[in-house]
TORBA-865052 format. One record per atom (N, C-alpha, C, CB): residue number from 1; residue in three letters; atom name; z, y, x. Coordinates in pm, 1 decimal. Atoms other than C-alpha are relative to their C-alpha. Glycine has a CB too. Example, Ala and Ser with C-alpha at 12.3 -4.5 7.8 and 13.67 -1.06 7.14 Angstrom:
BEGIN
n | res | atom | c3 | c2 | c1
1 | ALA | N | 0.0 | -119.0 | 89.0
1 | ALA | CA | 780.0 | -450.0 | 1230.0
1 | ALA | C | 0.0 | 120.0 | 90.0
1 | ALA | CB | 124.6 | 2.7 | -99.2
2 | SER | N | -6.0 | -119.0 | -82.0
2 | SER | CA | 714.0 | -106.0 | 1367.0
2 | SER | C | 73.0 | 109.0 | -77.0
2 | SER | CB | -141.5 | 46.2 | 41.4
REM end
This chain:
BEGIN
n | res | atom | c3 | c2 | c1
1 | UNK | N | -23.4 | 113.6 | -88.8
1 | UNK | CA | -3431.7 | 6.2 | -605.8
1 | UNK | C | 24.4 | 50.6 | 141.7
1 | UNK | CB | -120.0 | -98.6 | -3.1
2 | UNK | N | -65.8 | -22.3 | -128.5
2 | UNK | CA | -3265.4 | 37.6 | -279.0
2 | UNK | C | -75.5 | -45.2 | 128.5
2 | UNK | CB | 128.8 | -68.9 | -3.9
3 | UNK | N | 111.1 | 81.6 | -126.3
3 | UNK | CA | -3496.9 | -29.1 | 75.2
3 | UNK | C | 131.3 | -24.2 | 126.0
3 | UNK | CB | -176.3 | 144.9 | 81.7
4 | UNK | N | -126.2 | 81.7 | -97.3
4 | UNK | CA | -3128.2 | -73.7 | 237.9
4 | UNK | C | 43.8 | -165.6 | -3.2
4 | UNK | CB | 143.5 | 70.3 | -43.9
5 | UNK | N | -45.0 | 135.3 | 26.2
5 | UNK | CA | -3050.0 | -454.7 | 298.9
5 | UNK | C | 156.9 | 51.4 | -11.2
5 | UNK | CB | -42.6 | -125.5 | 128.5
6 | UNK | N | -122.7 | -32.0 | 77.6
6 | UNK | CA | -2725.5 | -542.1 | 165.6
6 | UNK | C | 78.3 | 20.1 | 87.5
6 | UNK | CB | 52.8 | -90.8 | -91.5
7 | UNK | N | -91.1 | 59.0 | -150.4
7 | UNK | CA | -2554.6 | -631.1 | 515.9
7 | UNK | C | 13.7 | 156.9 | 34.8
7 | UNK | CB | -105.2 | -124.9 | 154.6
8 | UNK | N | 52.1 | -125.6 | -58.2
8 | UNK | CA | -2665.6 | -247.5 | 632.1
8 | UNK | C | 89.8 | 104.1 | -108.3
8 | UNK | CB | -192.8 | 12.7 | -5.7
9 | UNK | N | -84.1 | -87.3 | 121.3
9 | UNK | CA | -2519.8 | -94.8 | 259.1
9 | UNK | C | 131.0 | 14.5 | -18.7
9 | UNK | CB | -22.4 | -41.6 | -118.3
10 | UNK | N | -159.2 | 23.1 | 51.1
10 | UNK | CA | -2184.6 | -268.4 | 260.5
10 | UNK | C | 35.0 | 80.8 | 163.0
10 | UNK | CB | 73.6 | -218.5 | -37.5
11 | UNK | N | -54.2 | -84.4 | -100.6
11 | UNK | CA | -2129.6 | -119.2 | 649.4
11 | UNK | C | -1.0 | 137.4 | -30.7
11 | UNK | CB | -64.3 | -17.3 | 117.8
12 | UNK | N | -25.9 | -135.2 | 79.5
12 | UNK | CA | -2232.6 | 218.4 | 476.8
12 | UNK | C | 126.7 | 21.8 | -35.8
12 | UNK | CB | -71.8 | 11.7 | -122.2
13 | UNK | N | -127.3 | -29.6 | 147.7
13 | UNK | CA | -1993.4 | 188.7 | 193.1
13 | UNK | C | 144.8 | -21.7 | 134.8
13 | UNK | CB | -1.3 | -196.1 | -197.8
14 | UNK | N | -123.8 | 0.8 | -61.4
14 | UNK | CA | -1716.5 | 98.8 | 464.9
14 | UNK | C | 3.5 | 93.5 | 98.6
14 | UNK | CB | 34.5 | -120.8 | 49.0
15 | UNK | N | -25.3 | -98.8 | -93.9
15 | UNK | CA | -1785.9 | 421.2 | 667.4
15 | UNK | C | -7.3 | 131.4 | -98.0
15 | UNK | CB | -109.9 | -4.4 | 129.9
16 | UNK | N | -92.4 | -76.7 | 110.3
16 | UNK | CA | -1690.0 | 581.7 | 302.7
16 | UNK | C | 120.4 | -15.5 | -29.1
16 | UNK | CB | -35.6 | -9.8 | -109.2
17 | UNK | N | -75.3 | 20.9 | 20.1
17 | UNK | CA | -1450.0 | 398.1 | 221.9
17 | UNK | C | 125.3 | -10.2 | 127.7
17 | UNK | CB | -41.6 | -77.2 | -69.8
18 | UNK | N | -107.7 | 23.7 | -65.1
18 | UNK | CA | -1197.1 | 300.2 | 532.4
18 | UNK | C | 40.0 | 157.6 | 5.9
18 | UNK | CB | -21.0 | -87.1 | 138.3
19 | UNK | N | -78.4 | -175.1 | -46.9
19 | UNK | CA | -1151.9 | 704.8 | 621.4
19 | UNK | C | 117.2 | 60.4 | -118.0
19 | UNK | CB | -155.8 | 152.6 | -1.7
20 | UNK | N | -68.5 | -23.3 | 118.5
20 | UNK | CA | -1042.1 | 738.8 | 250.1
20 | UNK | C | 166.4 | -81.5 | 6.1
20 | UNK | CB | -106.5 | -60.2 | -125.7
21 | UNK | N | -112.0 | 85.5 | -6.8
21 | UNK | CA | -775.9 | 437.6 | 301.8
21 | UNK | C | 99.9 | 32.4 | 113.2
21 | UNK | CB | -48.1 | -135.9 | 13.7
22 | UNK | N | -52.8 | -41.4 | -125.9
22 | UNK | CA | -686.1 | 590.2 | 664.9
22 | UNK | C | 92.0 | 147.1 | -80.7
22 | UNK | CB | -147.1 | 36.3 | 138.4
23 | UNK | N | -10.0 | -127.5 | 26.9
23 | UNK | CA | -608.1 | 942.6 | 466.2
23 | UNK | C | 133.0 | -78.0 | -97.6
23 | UNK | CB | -150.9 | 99.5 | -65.8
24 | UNK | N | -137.5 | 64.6 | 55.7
24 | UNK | CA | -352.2 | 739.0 | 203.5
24 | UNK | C | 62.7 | -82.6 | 44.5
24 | UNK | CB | 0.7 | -47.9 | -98.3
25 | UNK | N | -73.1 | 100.8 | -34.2
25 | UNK | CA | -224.8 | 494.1 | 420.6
25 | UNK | C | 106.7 | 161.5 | 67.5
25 | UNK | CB | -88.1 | -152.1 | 114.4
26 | UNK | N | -66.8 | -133.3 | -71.6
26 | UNK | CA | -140.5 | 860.3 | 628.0
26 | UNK | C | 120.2 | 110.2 | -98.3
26 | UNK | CB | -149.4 | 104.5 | 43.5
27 | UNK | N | -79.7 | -17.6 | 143.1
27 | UNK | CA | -8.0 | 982.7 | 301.2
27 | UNK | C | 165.0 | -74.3 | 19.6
27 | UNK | CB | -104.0 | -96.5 | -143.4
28 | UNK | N | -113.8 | 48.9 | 29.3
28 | UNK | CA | 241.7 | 725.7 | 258.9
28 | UNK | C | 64.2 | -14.9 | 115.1
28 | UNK | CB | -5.5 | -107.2 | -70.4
29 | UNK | N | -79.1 | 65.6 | -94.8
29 | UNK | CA | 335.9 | 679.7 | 620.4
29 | UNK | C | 127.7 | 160.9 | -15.3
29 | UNK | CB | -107.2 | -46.6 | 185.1
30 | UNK | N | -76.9 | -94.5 | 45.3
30 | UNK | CA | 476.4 | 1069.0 | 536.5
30 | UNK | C | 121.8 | -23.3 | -77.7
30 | UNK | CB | -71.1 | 69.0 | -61.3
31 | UNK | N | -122.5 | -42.7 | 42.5
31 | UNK | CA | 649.0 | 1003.9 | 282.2
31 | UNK | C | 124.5 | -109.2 | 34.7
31 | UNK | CB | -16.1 | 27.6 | -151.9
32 | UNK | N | -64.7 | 108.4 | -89.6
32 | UNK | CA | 804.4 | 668.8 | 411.4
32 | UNK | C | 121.3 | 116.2 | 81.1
32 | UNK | CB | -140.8 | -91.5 | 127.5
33 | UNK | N | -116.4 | -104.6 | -111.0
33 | UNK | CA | 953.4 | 911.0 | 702.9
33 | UNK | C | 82.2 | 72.3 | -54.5
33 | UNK | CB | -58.2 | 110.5 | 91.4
34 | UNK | N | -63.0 | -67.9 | 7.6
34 | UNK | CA | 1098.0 | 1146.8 | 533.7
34 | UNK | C | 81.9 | -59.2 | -191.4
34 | UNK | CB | -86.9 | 137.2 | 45.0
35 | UNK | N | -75.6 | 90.0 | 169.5
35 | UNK | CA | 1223.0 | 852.4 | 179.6
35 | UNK | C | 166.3 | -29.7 | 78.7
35 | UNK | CB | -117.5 | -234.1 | -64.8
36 | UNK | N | -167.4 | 28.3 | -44.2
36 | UNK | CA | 1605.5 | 771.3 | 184.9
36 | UNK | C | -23.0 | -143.1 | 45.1
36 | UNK | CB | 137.0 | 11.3 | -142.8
37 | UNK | N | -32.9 | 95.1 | -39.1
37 | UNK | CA | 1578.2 | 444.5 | 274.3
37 | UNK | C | 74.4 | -23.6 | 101.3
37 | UNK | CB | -72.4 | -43.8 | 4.1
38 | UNK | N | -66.0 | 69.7 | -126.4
38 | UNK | CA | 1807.3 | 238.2 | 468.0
38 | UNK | C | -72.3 | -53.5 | 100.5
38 | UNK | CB | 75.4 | -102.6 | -32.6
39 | UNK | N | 28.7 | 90.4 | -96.4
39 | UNK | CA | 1609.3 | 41.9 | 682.9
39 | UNK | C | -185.5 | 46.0 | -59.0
39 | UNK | CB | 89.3 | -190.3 | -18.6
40 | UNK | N | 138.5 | -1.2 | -1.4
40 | UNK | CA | 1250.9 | 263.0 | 710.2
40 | UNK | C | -74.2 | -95.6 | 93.1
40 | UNK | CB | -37.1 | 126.9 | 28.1
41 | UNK | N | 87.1 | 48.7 | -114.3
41 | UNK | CA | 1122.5 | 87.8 | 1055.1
41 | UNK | C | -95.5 | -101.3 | -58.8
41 | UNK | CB | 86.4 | -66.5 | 121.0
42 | UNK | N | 83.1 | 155.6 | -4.3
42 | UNK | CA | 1001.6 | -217.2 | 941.6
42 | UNK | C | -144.6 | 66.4 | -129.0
42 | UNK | CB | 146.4 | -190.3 | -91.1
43 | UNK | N | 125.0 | -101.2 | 87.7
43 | UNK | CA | 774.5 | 16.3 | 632.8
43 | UNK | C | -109.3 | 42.0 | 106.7
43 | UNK | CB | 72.6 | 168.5 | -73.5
44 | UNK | N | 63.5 | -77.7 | -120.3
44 | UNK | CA | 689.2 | 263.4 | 905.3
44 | UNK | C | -167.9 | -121.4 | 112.5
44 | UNK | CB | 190.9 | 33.7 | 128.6
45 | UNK | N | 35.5 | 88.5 | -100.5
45 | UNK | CA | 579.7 | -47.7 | 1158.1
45 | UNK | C | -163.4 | -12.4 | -53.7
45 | UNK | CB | 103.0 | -150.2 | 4.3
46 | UNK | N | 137.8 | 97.5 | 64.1
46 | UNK | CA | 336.4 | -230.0 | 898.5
46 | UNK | C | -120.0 | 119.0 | -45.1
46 | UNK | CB | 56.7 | -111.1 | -175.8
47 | UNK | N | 117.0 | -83.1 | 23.8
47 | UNK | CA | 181.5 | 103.1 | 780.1
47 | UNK | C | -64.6 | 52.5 | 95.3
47 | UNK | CB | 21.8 | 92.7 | -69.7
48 | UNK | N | 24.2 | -66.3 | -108.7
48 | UNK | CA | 126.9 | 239.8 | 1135.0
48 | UNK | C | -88.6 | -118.2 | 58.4
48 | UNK | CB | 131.7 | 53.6 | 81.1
49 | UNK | N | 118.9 | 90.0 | -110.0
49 | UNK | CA | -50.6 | -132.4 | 1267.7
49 | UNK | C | -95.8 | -34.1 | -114.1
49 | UNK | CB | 65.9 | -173.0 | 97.6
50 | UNK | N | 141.1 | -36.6 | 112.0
50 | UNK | CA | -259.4 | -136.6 | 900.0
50 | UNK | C | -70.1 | 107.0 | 77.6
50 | UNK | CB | 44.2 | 72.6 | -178.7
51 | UNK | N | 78.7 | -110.6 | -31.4
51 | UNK | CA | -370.5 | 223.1 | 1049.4
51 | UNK | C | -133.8 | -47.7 | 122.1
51 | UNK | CB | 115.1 | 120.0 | 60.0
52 | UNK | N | 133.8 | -22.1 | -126.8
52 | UNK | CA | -483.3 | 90.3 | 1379.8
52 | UNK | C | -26.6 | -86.8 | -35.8
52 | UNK | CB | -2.2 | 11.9 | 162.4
53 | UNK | N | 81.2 | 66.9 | 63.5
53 | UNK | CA | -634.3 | -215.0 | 1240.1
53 | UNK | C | -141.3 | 59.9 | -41.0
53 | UNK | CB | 68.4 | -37.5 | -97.4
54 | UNK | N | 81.7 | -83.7 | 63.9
54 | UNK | CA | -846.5 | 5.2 | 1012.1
54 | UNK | C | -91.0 | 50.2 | 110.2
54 | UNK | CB | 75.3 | 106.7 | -75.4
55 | UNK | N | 14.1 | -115.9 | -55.8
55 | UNK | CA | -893.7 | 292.9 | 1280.1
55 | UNK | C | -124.4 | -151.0 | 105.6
55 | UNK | CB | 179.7 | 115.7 | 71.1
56 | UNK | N | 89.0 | 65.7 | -102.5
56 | UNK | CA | -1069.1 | 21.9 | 1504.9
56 | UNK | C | -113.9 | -76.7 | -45.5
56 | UNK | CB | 74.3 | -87.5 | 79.0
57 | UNK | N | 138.4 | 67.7 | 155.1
57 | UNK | CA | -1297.8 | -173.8 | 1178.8
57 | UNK | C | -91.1 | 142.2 | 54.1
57 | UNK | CB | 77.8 | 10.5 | -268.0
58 | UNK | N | 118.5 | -101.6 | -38.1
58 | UNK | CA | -1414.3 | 225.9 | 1171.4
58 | UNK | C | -54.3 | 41.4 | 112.6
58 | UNK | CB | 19.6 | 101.0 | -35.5
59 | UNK | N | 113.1 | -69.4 | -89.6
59 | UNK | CA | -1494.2 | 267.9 | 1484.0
59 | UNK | C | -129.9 | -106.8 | 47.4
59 | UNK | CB | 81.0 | 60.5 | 148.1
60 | UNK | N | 110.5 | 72.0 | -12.5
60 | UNK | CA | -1674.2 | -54.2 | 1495.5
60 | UNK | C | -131.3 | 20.8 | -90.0
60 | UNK | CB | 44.5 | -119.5 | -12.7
61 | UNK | N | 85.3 | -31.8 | 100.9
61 | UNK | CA | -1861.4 | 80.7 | 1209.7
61 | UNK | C | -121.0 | 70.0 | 12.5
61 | UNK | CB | 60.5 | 57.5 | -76.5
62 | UNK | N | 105.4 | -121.7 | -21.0
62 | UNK | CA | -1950.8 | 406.0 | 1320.8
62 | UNK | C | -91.2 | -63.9 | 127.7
62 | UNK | CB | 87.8 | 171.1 | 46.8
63 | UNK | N | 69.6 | 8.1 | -142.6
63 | UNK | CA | -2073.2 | 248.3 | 1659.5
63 | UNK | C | -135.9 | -121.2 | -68.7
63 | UNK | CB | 138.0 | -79.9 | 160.9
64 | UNK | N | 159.5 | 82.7 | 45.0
64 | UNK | CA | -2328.9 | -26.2 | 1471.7
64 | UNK | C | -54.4 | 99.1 | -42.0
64 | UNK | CB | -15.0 | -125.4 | -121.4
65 | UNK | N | 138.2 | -108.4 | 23.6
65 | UNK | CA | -2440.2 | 301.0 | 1268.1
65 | UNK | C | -90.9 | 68.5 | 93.4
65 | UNK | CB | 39.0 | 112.2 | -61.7
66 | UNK | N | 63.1 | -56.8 | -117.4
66 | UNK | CA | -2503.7 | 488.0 | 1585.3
66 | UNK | C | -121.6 | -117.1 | 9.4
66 | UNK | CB | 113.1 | 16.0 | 144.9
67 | UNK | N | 96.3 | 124.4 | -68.6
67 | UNK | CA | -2690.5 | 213.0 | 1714.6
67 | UNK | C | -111.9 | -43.2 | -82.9
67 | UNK | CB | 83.1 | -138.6 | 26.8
68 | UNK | N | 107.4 | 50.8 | 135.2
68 | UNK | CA | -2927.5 | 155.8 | 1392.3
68 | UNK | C | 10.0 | 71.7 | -41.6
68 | UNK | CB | 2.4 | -101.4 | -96.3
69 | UNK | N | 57.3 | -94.9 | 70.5
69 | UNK | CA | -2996.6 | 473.2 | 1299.9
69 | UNK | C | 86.0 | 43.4 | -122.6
69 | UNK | CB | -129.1 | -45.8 | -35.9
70 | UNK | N | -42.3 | 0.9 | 168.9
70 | UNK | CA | -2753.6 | 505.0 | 972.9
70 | UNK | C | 108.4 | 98.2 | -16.4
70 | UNK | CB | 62.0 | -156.2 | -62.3
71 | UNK | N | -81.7 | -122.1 | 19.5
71 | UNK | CA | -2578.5 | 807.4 | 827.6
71 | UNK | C | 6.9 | 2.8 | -188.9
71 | UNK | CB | -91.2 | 157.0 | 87.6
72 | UNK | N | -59.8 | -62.9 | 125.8
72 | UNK | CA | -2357.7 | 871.9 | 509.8
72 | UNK | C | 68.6 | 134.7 | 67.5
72 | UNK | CB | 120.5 | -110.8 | -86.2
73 | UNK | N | -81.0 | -129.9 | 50.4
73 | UNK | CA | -2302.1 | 1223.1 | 401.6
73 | UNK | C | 45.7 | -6.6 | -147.5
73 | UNK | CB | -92.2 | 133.5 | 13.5
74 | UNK | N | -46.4 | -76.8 | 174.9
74 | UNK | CA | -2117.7 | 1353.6 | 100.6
74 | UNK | C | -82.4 | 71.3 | -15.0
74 | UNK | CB | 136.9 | 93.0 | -35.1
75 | UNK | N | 18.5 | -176.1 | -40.7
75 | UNK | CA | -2311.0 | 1613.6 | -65.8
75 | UNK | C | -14.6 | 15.2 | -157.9
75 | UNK | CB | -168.3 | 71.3 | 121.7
76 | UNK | N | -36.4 | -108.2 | 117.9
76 | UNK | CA | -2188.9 | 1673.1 | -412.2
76 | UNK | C | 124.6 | -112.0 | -83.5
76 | UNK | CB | -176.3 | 54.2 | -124.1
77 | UNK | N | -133.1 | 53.4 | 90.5
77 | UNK | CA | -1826.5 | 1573.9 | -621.1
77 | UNK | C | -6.5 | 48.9 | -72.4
77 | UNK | CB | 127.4 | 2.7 | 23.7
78 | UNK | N | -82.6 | -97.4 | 113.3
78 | UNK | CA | -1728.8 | 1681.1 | -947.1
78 | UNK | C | 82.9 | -112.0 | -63.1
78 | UNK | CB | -107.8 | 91.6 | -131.2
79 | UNK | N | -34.4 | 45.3 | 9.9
79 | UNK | CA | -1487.3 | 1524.5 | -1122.2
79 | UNK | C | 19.5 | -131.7 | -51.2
79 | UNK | CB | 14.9 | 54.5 | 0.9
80 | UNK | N | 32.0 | 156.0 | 77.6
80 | UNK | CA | -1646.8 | 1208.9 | -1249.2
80 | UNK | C | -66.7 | -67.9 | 112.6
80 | UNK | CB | -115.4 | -0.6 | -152.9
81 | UNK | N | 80.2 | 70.8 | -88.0
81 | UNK | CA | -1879.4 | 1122.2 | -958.5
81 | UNK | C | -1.4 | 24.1 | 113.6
81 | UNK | CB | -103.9 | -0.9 | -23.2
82 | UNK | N | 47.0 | -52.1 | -133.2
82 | UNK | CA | -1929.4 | 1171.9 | -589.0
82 | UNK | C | -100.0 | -123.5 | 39.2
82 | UNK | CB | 135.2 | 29.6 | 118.7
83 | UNK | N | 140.8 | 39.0 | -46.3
83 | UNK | CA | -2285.2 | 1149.6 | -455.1
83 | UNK | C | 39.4 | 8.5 | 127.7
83 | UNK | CB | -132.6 | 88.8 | -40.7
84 | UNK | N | 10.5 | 5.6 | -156.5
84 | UNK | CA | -2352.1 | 1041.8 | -81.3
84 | UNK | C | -154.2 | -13.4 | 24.6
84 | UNK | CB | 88.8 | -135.2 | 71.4
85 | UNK | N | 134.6 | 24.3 | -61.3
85 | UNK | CA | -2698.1 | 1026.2 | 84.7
85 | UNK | C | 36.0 | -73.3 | 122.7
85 | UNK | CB | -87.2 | 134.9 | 31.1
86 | UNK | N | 26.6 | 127.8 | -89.3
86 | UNK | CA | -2768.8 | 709.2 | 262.8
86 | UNK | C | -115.9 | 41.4 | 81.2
86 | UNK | CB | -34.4 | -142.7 | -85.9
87 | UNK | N | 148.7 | -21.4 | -87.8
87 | UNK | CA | -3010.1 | 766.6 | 560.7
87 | UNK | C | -2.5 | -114.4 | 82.1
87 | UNK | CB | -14.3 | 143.8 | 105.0
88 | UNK | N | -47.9 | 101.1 | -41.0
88 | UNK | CA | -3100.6 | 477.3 | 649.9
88 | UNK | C | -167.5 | -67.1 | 119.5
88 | UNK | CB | 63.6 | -94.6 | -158.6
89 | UNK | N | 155.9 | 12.0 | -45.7
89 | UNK | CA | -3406.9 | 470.1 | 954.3
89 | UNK | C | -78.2 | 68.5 | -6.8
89 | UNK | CB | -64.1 | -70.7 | -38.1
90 | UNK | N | 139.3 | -130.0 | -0.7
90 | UNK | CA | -3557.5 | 804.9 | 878.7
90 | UNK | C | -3.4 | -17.3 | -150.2
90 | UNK | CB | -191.0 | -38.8 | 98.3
91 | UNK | N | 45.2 | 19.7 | 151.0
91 | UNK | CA | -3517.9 | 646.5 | 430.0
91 | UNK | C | 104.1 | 93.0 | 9.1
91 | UNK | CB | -1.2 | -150.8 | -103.3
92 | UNK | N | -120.6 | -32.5 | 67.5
92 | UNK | CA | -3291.9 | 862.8 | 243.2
92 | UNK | C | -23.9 | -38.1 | -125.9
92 | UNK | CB | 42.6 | 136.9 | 7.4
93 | UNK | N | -41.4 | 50.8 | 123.9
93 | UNK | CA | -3131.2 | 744.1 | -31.3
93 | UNK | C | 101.3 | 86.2 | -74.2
93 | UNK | CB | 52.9 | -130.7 | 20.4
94 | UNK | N | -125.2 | -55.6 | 32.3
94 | UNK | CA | -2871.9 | 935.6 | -275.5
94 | UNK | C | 23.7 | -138.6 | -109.7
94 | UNK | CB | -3.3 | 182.0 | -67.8
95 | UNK | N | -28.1 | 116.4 | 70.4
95 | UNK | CA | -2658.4 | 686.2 | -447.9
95 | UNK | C | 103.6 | 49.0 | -52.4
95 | UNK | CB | 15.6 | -126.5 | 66.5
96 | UNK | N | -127.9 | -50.5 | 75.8
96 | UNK | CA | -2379.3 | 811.2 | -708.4
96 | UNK | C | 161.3 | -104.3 | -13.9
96 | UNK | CB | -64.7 | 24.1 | -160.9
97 | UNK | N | -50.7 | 94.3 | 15.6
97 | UNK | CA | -2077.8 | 669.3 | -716.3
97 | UNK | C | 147.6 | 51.2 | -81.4
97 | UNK | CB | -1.6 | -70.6 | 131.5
98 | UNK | N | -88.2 | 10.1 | 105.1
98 | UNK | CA | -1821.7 | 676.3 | -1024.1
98 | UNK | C | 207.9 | -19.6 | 65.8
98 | UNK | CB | -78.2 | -156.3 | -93.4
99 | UNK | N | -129.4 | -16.5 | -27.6
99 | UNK | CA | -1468.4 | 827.1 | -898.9
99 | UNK | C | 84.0 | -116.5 | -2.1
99 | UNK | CB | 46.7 | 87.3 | -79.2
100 | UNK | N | -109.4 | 111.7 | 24.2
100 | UNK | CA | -1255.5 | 564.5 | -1063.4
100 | UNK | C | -38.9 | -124.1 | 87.9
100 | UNK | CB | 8.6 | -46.9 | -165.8
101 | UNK | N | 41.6 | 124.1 | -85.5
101 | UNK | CA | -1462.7 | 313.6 | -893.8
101 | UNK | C | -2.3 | 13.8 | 166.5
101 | UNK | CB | -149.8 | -38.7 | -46.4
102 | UNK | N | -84.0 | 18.1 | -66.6
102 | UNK | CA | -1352.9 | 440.9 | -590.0
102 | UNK | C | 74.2 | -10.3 | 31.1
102 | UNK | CB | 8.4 | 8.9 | 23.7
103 | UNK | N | -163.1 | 45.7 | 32.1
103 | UNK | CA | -1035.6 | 474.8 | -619.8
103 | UNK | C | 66.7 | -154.2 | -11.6
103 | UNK | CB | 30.9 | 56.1 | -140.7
104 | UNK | N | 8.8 | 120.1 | -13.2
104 | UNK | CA | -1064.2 | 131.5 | -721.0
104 | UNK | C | 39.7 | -75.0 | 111.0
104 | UNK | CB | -98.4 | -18.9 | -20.8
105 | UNK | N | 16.4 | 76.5 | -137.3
105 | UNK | CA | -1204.1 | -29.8 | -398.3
105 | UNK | C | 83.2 | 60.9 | 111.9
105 | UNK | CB | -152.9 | 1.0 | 48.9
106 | UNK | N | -118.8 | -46.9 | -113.8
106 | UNK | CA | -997.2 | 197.4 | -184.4
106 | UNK | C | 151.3 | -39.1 | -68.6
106 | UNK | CB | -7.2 | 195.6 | 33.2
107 | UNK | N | -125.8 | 74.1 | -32.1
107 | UNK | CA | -667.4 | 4.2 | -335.6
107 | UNK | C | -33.2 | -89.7 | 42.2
107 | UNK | CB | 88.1 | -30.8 | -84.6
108 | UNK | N | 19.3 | 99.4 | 15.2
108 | UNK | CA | -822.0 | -277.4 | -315.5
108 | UNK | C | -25.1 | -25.8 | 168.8
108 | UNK | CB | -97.4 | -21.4 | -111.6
109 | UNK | N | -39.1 | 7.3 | -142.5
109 | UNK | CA | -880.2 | -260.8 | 81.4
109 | UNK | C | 115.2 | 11.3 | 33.9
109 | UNK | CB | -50.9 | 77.6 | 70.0
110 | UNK | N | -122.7 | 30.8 | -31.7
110 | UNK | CA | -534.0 | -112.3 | 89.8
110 | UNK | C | 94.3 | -136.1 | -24.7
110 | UNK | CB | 48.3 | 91.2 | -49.0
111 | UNK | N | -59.1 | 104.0 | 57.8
111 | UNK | CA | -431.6 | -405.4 | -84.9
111 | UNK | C | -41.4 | -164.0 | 113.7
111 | UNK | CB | -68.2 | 4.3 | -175.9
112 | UNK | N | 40.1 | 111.9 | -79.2
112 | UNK | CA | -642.0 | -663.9 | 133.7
112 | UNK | C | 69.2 | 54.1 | 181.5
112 | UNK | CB | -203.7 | -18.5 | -20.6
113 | UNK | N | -13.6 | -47.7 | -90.2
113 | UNK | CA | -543.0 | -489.0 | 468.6
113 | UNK | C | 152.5 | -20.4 | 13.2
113 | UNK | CB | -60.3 | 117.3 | 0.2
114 | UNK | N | -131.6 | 24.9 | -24.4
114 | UNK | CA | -159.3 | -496.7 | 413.3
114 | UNK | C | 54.5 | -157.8 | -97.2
114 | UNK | CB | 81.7 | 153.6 | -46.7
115 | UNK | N | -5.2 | 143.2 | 13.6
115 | UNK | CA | -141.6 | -817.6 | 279.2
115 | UNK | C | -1.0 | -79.5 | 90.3
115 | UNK | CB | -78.3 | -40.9 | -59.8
116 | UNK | N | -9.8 | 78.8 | -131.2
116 | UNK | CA | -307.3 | -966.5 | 550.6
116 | UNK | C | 79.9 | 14.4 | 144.2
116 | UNK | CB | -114.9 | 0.3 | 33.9
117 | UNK | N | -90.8 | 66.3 | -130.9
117 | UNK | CA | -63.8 | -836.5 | 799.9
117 | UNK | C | 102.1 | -59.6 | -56.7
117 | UNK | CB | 63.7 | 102.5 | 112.9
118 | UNK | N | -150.6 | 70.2 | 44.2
118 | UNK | CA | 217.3 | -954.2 | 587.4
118 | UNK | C | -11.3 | -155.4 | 1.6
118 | UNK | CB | 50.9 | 45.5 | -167.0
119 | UNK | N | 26.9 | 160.5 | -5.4
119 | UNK | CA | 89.1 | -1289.4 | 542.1
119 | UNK | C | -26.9 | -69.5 | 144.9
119 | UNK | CB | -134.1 | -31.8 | -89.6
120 | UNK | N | 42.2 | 46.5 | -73.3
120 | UNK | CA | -4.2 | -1313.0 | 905.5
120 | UNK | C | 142.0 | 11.5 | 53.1
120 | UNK | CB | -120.0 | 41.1 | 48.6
121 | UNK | N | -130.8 | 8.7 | -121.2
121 | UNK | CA | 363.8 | -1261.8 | 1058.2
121 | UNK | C | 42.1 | -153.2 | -62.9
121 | UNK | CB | 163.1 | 155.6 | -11.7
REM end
């Protein structure tokens, strides 16, 4: 059982997850640049204001952790799982978490993140 409230866990999990989504959104803005397309800008545009979107969630992230004590590390992958230790107030916690199931949630932000700017123009 976990002595992290949930509010405190899910800001965790999003100072795992957004860096991951920042690293493939960075990915594709590559290959974007250098794809044949006719008409990259408008690609380019939406993946570059997803970035700073993101880039500014994490830093709101990291700055509540600062501020309340709270630290994720990595500290072991193999190819089925990566473990993080939750410190959360002086608790540590290690909590495993099932590859595919990140992979997962990191489309699934990419997916909520560029959506919502598309839907918002």
């Amino acid at each position: 059982m976990t002595r992290i409230p949930e509010g405190d866990r899910d800001i965790m999990e999003q100072a795992m997850y957004l860096p991951m989504v920042l690293i493939i959104l960075n990915r594709d803005l590559n290959v974007v640049e250098k794809s044949p397309f006719k008409l990259k800008q408008p690609y380019l545009d939406l993946i570059e204001e997803t970035m700073k979107e993101i880039q500014r969630e994490l830093a709101d992230v990291k700055q509540y952790m600062k501020k309340n004590n709270l630290q994720v590390v990595e500290t072991k992958r193999d190819d089925a799982f990566t473990m993080y230790r939750f410190i959360y107030k002086g608790y540590e916690e290690n909590h495993n978490y099932f590859n595919p199931r990140i992979r997962n949630k990191v489309q699934e932000l990419m997916e909520a993140y560029l959506l919502k700017k598309h839907l918002s123009r």
